[in-house]
C-alpha positions in Angstrom: -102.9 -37.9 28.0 -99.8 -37.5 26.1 -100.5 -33.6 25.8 -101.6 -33.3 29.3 -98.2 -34.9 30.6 -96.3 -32.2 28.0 -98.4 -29.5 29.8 -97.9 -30.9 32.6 -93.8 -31.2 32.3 -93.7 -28.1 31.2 -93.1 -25.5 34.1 -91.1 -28.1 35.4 -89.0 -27.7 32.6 -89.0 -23.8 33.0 -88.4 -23.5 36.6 -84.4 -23.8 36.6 -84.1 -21.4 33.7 -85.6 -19.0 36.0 -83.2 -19.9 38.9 -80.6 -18.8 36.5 -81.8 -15.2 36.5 -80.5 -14.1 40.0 -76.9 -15.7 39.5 -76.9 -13.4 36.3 -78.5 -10.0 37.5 -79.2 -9.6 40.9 -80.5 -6.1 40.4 -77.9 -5.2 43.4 -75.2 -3.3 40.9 -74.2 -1.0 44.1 -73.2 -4.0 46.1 -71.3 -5.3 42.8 -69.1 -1.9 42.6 -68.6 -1.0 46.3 -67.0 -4.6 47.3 -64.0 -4.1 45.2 -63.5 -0.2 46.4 -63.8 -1.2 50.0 -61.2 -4.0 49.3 -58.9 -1.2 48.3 -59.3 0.9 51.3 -58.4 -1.4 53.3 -55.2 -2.1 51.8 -54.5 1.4 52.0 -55.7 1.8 55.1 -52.7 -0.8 56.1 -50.3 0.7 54.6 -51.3 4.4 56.8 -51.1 2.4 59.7 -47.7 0.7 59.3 -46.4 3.7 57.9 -47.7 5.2 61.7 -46.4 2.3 63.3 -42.6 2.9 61.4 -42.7 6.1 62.4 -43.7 5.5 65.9 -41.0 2.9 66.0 -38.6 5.7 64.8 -39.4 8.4 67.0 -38.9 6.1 70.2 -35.3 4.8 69.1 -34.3 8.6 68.5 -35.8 9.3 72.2 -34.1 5.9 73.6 -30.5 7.1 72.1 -31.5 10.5 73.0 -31.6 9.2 76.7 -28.8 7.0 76.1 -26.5 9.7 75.4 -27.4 11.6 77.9 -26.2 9.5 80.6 -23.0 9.1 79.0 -21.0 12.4 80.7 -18.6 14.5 77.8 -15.4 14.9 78.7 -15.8 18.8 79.6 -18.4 17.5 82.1 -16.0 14.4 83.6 -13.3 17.1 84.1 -15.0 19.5 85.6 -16.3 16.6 87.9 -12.6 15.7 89.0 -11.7 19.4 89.4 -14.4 20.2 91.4 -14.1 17.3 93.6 -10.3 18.2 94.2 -10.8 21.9 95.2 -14.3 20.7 98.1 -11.3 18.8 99.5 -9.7 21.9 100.1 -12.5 23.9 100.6 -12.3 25.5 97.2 -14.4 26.5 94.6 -14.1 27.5 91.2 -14.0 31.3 90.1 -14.9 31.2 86.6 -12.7 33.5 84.1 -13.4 35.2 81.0 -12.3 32.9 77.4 -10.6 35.5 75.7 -7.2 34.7 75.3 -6.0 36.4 79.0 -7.4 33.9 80.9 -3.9 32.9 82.7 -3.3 36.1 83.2 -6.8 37.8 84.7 -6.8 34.3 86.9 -3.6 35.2 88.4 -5.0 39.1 88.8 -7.6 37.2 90.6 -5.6 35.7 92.7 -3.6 38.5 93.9 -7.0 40.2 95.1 -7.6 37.1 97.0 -4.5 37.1 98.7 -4.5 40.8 99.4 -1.0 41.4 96.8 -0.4 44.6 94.8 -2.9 44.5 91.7 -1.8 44.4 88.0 -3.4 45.1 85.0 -3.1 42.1 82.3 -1.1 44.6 80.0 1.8 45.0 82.8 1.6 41.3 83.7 2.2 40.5 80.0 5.1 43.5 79.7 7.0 41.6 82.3 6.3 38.0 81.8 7.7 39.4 78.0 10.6 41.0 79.5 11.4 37.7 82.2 11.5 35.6 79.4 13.9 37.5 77.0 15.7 38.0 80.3 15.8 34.2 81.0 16.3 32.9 77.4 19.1 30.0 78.1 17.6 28.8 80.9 13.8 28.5 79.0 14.5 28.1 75.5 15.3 24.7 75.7 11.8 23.9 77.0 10.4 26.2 74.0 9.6 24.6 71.0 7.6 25.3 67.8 3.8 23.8 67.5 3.7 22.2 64.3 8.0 21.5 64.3 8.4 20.3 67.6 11.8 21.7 67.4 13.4 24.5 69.4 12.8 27.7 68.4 15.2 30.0 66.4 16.0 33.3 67.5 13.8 34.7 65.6 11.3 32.9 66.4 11.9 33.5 69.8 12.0 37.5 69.6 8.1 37.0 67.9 6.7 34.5 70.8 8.3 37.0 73.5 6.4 40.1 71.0 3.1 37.8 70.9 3.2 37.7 74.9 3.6 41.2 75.4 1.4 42.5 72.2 -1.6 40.0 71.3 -4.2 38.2 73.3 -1.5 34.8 72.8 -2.7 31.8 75.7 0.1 31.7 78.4 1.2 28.0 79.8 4.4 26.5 81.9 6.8 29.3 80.6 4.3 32.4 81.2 3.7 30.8 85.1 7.2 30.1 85.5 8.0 33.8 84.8 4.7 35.1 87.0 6.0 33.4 89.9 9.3 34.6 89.4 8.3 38.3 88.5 5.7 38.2 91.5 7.8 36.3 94.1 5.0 34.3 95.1 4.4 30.4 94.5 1.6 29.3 92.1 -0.2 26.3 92.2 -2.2 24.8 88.8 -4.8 21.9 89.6 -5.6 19.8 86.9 -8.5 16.5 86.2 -6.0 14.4 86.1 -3.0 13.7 88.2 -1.1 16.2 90.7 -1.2 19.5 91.0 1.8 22.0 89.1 4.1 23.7 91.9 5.9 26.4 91.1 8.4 28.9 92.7 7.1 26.3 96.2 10.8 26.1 97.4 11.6 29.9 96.3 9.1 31.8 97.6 7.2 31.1 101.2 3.6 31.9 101.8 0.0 30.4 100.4 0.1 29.8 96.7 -1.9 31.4 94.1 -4.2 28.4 93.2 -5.7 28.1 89.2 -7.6 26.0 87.4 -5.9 23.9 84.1 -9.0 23.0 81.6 -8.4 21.1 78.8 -11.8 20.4 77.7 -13.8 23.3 79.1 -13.9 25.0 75.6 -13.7 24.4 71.6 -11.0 26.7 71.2 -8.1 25.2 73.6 -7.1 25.3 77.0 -8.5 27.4 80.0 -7.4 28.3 83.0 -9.8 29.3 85.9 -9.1 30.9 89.3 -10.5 29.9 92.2 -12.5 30.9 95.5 -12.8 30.1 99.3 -16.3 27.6 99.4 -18.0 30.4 101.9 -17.6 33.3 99.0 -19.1 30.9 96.3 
């Protein structure tokens, strides 16, 4: 009896050592490796998609600000707004001239054709403007002074802004229209963004005025002047 109960005992005593068996080698060595290599996909695969999502995030603040700034008007565009908006009051348009250094002076050529005045070439207009001034030299030197001084000019360096008028391509301003009126006995008028229009040689001289444009901000390189048209000629 004793040996039949040991026999008996005895798978019961065998079945949890072969429960063990699975827990130590399932025979599933595939499953075992891939589980930790899809565990590192994924965390690369997050870091792809917030990488994407950073970028995505980047591109639309660039095309916000992009569309940001361009609602906000330059000043070249906010000038040209106020110009225009002056000359449709008086049925005007603006003529655009060449930026080459003779724009004052090929705006008031302009001019003269649209008034039906004898024609000059910007070379004579210079000659005399040149020749006024020297002419006119204690009534306009006090108004002349040097761009990085601020103080009136010497003689000499009067004699070389006179030379620079008549020989180079030198920007003309209040003197150079001063003299143009003068020398062409005819008033000029310069309309500007901001504020009233420039008069001159009004009280002198009867008739229409020449009418130019003042541009400050119209180009890089400095001031601008443009001519202008009637509207029904633009």
């Amino acid at each position: 009896q004793d040996a039949t109960a040991a026999v008996a005992t005895a798978p019961a005593a065998s079945e949890p050592a072969a429960e063990k068996l699975p827990a130590v080698d399932s025979g599933n060595e595939e499953e075992d490796v891939v589980q930790p290599t899809q565990q590192r996909v994924s965390k690369a695969q997050k870091r792809r998609n917030k990488k994407e999502k950073e970028a995505r995030d980047r591109a639309q603040e660039i095309h916000q600000a992009m569309q940001d700034a361009a609602k906000v008007l330059s000043p070249k565009q906010i000038e040209l707004q106020q110009i225009t908006a002056k000359l449709q009051d008086r049925q005007l348009a603006l003529h655009m001239i060449l930026s080459d250094g003779d724009c004052l002076y090929n705006a008031i050529r302009h001019q003269l054709r649209q008034h039906a005045l004898p024609e000059h070439s910007v070379q004579e207009l210079r000659t005399e403007t040149a020749n006024y001034v020297r002419a006119h030299k204690d009534d306009l030197i006090c108004y002349m002074t040097h761009p990085d001084t601020g103080d009136l000019l010497t003689d000499e360096q009067f004699e070389a802004y006179c030379q620079d008028i008549a020989n180079t391509h030198a920007w003309g301003g209040h003197i150079e229209l001063k003299a143009l009126s003068s020398l062409l006995r005819v008033p000029i008028e310069v309309i500007q963004a901001e504020g009233p229009s420039t008069q001159l040689g009004q009280e002198e001289f009867g008739g229409a005025p020449l009418v130019v444009c003042y541009h400050r901000h119209i180009y890089q390189l400095g001031a601008h002047y443009n001519s202008t048209i009637p509207v029904e000629e633009e």
